[in-house]
Structure formats: C-alpha cells, structure tokens
PAZAPA-4460 file (N, C-alpha, C; in steps of 0.05 Angstrom, whole numbers, plus 32768, in hexadecimal, padded with zeros to 4 digits):
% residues 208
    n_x    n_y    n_z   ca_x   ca_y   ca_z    c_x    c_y    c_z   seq   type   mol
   81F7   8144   7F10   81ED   815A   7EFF   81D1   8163   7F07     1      X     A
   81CC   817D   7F09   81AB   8183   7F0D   81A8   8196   7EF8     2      X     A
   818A   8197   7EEF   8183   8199   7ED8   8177   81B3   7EDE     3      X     A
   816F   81C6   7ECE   816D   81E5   7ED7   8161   81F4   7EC5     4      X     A
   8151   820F   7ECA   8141   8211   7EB6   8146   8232   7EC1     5      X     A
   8157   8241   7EA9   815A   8258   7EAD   8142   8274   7EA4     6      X     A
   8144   8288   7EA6   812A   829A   7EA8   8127   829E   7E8E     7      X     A
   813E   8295   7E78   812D   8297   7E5E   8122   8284   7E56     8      X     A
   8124   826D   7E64   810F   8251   7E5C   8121   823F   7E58     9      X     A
   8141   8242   7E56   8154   8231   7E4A   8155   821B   7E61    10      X     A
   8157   8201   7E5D   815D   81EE   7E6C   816D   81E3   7E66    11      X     A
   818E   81D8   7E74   81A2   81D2   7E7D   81A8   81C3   7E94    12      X     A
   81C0   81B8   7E92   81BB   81A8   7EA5   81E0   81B5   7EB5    13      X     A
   81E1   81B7   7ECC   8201   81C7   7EDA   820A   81AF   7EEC    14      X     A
   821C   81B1   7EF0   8234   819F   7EFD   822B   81A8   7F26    15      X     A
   8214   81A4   7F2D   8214   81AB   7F47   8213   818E   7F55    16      X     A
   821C   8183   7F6A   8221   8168   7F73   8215   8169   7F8A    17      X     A
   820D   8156   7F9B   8206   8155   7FBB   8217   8153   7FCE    18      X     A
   8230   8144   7FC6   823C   8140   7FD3   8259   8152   7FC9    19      X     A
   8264   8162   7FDE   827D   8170   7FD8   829C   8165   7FEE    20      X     A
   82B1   8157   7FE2   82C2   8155   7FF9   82D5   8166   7FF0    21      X     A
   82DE   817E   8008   82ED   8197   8008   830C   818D   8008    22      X     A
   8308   8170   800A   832A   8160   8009   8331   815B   7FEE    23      X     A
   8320   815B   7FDF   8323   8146   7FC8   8327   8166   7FAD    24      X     A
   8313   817B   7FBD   830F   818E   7FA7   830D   81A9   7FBF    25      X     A
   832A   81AA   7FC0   832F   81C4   7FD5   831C   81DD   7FC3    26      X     A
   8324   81DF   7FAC   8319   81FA   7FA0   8300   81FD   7FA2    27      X     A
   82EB   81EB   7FAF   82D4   81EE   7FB9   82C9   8212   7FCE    28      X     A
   82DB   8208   7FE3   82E5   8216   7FF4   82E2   8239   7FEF    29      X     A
   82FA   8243   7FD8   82F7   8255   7FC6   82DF   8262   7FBC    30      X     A
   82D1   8245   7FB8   82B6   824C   7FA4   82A5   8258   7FB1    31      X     A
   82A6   8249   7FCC   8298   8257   7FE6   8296   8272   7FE2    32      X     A
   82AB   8277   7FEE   82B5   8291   7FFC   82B0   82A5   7FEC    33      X     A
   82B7   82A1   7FC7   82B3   82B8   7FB3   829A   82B6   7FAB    34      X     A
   8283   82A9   7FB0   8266   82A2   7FA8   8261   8292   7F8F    35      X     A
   827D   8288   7F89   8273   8278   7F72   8262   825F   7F71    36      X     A
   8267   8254   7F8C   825B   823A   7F93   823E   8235   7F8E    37      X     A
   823F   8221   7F77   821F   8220   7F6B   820F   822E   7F59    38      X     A
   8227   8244   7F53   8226   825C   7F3B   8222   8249   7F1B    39      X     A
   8216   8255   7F10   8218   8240   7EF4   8217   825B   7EE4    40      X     A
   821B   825C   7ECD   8214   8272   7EB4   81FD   8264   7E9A    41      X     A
   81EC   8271   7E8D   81D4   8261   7E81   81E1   825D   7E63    42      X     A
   81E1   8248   7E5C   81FD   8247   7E3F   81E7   8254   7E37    43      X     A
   81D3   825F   7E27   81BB   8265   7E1A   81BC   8282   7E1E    44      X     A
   81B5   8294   7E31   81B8   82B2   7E31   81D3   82B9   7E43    45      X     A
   81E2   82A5   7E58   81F4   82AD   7E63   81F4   82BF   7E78    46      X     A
   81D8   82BF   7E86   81D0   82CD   7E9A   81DC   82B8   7EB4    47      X     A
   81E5   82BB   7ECE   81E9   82B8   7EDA   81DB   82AD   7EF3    48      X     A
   81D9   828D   7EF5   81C1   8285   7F0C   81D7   827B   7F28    49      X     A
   81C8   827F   7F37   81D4   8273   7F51   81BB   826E   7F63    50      X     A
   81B9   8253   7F5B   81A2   823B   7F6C   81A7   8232   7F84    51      X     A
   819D   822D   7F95   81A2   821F   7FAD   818E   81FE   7FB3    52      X     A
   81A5   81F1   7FAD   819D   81D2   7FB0   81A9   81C5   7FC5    53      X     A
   8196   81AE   7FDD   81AB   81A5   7FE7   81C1   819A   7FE8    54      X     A
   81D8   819D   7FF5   81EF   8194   7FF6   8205   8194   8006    55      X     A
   820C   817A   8016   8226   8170   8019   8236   8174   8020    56      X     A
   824F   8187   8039   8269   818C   802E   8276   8180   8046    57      X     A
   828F   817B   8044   829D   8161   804F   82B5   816E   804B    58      X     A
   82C0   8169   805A   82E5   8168   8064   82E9   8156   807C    59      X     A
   8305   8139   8075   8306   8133   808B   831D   8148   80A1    60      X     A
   832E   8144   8089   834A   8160   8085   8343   816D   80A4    61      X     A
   8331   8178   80A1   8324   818F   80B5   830C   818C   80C8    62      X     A
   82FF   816E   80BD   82E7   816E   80D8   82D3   8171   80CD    63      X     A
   82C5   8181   80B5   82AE   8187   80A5   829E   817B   80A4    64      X     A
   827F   8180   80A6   826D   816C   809D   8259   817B   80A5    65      X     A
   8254   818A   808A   8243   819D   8088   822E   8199   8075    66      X     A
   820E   819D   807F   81FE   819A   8067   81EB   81B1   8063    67      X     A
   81EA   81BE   8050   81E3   81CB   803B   81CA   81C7   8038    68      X     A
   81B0   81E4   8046   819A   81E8   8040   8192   81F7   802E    69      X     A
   8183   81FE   8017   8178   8219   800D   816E   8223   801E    70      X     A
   8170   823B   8013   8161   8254   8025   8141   824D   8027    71      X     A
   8136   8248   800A   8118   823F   8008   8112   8228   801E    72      X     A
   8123   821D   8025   810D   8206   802E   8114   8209   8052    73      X     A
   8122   8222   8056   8126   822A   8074   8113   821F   808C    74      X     A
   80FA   822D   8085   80E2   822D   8091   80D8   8209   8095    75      X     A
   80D1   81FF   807D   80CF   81DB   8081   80E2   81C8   8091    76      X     A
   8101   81D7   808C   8111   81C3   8094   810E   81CD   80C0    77      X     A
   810E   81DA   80CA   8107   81EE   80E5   80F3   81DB   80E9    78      X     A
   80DE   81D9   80D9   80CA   81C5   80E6   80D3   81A9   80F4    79      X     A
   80E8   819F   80E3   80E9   8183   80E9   810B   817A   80F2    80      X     A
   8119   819B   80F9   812C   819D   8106   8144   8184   810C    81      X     A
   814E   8177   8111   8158   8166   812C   816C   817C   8138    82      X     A
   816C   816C   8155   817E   8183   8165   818A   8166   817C    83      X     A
   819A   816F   818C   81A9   8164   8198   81BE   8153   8197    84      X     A
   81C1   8151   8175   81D9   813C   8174   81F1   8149   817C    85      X     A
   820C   813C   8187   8220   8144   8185   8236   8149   816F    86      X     A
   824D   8145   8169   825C   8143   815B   825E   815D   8148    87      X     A
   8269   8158   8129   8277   816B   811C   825D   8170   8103    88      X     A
   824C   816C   8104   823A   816B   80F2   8225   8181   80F2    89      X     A
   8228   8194   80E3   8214   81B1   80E1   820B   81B3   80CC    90      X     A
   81F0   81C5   80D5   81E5   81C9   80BF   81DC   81E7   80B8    91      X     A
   81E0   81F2   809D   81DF   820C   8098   81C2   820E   808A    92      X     A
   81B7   8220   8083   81A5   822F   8074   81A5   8247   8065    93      X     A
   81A5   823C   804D   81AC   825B   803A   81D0   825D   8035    94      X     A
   81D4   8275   801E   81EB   8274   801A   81F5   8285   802E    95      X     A
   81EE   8298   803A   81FF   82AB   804E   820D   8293   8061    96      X     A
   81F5   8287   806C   81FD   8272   8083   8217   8266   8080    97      X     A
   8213   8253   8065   822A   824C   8055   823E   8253   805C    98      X     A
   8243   826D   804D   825A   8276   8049   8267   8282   806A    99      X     A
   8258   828A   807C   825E   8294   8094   826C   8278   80A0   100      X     A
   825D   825D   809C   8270   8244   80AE   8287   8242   809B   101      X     A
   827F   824C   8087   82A8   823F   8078   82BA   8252   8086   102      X     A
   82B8   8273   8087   82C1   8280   8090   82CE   827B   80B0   103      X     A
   82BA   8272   80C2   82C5   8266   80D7   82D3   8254   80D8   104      X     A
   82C3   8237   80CF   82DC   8227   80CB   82FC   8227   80BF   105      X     A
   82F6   8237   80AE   830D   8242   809E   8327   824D   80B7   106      X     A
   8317   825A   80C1   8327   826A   80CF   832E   8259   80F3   107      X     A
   8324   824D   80F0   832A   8230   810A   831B   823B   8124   108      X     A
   8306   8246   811F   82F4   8253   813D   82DF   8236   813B   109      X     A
   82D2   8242   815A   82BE   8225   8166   82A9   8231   8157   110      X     A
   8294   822C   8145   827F   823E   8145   8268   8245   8150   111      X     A
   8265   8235   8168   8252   8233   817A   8260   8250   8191   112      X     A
   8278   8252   8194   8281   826A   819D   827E   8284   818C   113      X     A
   8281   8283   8171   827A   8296   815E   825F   82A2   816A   114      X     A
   824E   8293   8161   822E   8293   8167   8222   82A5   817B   115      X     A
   8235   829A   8197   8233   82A7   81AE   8237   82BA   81AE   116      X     A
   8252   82C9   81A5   825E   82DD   819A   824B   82F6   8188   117      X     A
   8242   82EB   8179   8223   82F7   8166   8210   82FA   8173   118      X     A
   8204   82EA   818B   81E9   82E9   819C   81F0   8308   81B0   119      X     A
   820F   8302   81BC   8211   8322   81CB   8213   8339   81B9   120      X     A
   8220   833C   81A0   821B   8350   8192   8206   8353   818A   121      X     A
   81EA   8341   817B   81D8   8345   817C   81C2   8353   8193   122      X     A
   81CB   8353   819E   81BF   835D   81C5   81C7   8371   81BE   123      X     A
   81E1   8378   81B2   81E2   8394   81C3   81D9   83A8   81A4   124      X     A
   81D3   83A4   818E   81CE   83B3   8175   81AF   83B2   817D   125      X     A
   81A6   83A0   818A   8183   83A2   8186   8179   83BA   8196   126      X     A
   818E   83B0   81B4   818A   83C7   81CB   818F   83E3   81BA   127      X     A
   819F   83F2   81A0   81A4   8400   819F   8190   840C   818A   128      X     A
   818A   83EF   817C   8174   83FB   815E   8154   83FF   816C   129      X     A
   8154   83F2   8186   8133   83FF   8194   8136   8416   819F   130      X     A
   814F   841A   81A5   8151   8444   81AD   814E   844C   8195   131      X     A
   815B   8447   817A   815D   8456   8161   813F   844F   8156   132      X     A
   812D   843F   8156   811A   843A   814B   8122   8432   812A   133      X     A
   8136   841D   812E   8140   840E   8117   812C   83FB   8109   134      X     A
   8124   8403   80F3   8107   83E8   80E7   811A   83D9   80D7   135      X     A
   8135   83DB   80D2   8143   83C5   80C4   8141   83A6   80D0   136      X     A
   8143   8392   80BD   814F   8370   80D7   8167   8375   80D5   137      X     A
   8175   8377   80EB   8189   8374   80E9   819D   835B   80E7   138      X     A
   81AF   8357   80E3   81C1   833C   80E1   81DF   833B   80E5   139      X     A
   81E9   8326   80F6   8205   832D   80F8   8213   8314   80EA   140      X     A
   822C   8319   80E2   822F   8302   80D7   8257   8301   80D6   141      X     A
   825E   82EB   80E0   8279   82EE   80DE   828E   82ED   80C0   142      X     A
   82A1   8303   80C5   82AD   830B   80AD   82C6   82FC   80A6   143      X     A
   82E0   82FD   80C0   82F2   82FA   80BF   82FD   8302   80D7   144      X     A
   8312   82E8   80D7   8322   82EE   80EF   8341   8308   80E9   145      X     A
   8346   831A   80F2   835D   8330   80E5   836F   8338   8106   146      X     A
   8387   832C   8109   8397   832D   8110   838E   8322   8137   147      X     A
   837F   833A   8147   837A   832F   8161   8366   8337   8166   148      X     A
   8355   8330   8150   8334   8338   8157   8327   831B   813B   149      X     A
   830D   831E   8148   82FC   8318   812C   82E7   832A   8123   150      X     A
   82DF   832E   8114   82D6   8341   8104   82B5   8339   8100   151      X     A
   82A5   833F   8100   8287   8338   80F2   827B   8355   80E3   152      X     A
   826C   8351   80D0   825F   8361   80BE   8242   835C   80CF   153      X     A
   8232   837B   80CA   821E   8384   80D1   820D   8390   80BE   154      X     A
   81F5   8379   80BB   81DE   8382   80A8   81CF   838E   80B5   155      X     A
   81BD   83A5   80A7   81A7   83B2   80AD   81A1   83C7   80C5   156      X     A
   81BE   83C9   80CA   81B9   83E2   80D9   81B8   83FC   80CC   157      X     A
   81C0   8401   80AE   81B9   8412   8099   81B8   8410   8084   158      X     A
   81A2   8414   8076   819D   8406   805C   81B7   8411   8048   159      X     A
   81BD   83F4   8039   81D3   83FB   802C   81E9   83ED   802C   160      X     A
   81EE   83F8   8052   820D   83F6   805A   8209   83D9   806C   161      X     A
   822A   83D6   806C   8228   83BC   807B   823E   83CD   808A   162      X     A
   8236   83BD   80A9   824B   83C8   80BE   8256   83BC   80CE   163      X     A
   826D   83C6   80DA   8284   83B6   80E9   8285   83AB   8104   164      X     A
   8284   839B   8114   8289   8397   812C   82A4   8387   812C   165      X     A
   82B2   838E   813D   82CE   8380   814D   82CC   8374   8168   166      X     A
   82D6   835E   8165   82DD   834B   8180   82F4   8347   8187   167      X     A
   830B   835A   819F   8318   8343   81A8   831D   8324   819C   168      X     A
   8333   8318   819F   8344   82FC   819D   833D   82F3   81B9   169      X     A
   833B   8306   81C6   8343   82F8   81EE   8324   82FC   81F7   170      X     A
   8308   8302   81E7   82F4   8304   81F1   82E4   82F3   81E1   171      X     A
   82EF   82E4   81D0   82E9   82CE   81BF   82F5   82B2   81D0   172      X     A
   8307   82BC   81D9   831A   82A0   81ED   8303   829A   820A   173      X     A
   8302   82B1   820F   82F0   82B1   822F   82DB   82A5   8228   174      X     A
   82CF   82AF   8212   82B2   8298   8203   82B5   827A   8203   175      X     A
   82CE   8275   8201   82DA   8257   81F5   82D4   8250   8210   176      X     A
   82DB   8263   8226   82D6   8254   823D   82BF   8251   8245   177      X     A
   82AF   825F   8241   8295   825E   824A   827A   824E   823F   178      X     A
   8281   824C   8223   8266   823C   8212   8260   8223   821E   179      X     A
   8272   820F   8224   8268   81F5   822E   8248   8204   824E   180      X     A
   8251   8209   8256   823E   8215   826E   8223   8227   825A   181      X     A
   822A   8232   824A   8218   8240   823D   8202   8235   822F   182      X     A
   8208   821C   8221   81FE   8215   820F   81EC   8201   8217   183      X     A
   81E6   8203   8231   81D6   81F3   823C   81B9   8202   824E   184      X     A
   81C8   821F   8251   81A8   8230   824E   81A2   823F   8243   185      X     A
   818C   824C   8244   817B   8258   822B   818D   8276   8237   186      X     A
   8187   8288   821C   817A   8275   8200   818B   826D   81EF   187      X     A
   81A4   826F   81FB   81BE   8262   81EA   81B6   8242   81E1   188      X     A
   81AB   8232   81EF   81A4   8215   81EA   818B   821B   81D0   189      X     A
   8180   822E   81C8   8170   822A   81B7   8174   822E   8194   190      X     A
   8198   8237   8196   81A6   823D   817E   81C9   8230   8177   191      X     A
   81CC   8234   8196   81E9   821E   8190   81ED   8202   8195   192      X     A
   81CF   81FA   8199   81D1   81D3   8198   81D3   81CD   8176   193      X     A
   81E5   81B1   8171   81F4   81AE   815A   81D6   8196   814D   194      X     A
   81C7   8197   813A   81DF   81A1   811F   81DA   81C0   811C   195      X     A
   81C5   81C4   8115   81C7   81E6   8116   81CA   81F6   8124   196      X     A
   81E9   820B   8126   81F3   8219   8139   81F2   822D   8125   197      X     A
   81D3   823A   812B   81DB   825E   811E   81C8   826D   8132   198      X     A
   81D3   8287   8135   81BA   829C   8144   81A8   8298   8133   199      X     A
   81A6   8295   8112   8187   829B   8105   816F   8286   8116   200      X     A
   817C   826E   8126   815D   8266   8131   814F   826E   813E   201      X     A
   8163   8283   8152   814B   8297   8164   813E   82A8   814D   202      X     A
   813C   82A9   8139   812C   82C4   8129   8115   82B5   8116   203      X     A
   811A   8299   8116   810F   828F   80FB   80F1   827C   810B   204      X     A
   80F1   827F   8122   80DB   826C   812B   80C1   826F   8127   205      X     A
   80C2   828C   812F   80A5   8298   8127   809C   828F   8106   206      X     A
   80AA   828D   80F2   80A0   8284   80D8   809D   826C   80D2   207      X     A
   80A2   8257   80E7   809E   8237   80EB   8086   8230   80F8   208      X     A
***
C-alpha cells in the first residue's frame, strides 16, 4: 500500500505494489495499455490521480523483467545508469516508455530492433523538420503491429495532431538481421545496450 496525498489535502492510502507478476494477474497487462495502471480515484473529492512510483513487472510466461522508472526521477537515475548487462532485463522511464515496451512485447518484436527502426525514422523527420523550420520535439513511438506492417505514432510534428508512420513486416525482418552488427557501433551502442533500450537516451544526456 502507498500512502497519498491528493490536491484537496485528503490522505489515503491505494493498492499500488512494487512488485507486479503479469502471470499471476494477467489483467495487469490491460491496465497498461488503457492507462489505468497506478490510476487511483481520491475517496474524498473523487478527482482522479495517476502517480508514478517505482515498480516491478515480471512474466516468466513471456520472458519479462521489466522495471519501472518515474518520469521525475529520469534525469538522477541517467546519472548512475548501468549499461552492458545482457539478458531479458529493461528498463523504462515514465509512463509512455511503459506502455510502448508492453506494446512490443505484447506483440512478440525484438525491441532493440524496434528502437533501430525509430532511430531511422527519426533521421528522416528531423532531416525534414530543419527544411520546415519545425520548433516542435518531436517523438516517435511504436503503436501497433496491423496486418504486414508495424505502425508508430508521431509526436510534434503538429501541434495537436499525432502522426502516422508505416513499416513494412519484411523491413523490420532485414533489421532482425542486421542489429547484432549494429549494436555495437555508434550511435546505435549508445541506446540499444540492455538494460535501457530506448532512442530517449540519445535526447536526454544533455540534462544529466
């Protein structure tokens, strides 16, 4: 239980745990995906909080072993990083992050190929927003896999809107072939060494 102190002063205490196993409590999963995860309501005015505390998530079922940064403490945890372990063990930051590795895993992709996948689309929106003189950040982020493509959503290329990019199935495969070789030079080695495999580390260094 963690104890909580909502914006009208009410203090309560919500059912948020550290440790989550996606075997034991599939509907976790769900909670993900629809944003309820970590959602509480304030019994007192009934306003709606969604906190971010560390935490936990685990599947053996599937390989999981995922741990759960806030967004707040991004910047501290970058300082003191680890990098080079192997195995199945990642680590996210923030709820986007979150919810973007359930989505992959969900969907049975490598996500260190994802990543890669995002680093070339990223290349080619930046090349496009310095002809446009785009002041948005932009952000890519994967949506869903839909029939023989995968799909990612596109922040900040217009305020407002979120926009589409499509990938090929068979240019996501050619990636599969290629990451082992990749991921060993820059600047791919400076975002898809495990535990944290996201493009956000090329963007976040300057604030460390």
């Amino acid at each position: 239980m963690i104890e909580l102190t909502c914006l009208c002063e009410n203090k309560f205490s919500a059912d948020i745990r550290t440790e989550y196993d996606t075997d034991a409590s599939p509907g976790i999963v769900n909670d993900i995906l629809s944003g309820r995860f970590m959602s509480v309501s304030c019994p007192s005015c009934g306003k709606l909080l969604k906190p971010e505390f560390p935490t936990h998530i685990t599947s053996k079922k599937n390989n999981w072993d995922i741990q759960f940064v806030p967004e707040l403490e991004r910047v501290s945890f970058l300082k003191n990083l680890p990098t080079g372990k192997k195995g199945n063990k990642r680590i996210v930051i923030g709820y986007p992050e979150l919810l973007e590795k359930i989505k992959i895993f969900s969907d049975r992709l490598n996500d260190q190929v994802v990543e890669y996948l995002k680093y070339n689309i990223m290349s080619k929106l930046l090349e496009k927003s310095d002809e446009n003189e785009t002041e948005n950040d932009i952000n890519v982020y994967y949506n869903e896999r839909k029939e023989d493509a995968l799909l990612f959503h596109i922040q900040g290329l217009k305020s407002g809107e979120v926009g589409l990019f499509k990938v090929p199935m068979g240019a996501y495969e050619q990636a599969v072939q290629e990451i082992d070789t990749k991921i060993n030079s820059e600047p791919f080695n400076e975002f898809l060494t495990p535990p944290y495999v996201s493009l956000n580390r090329l963007f976040t260094w300057d604030d460390v």
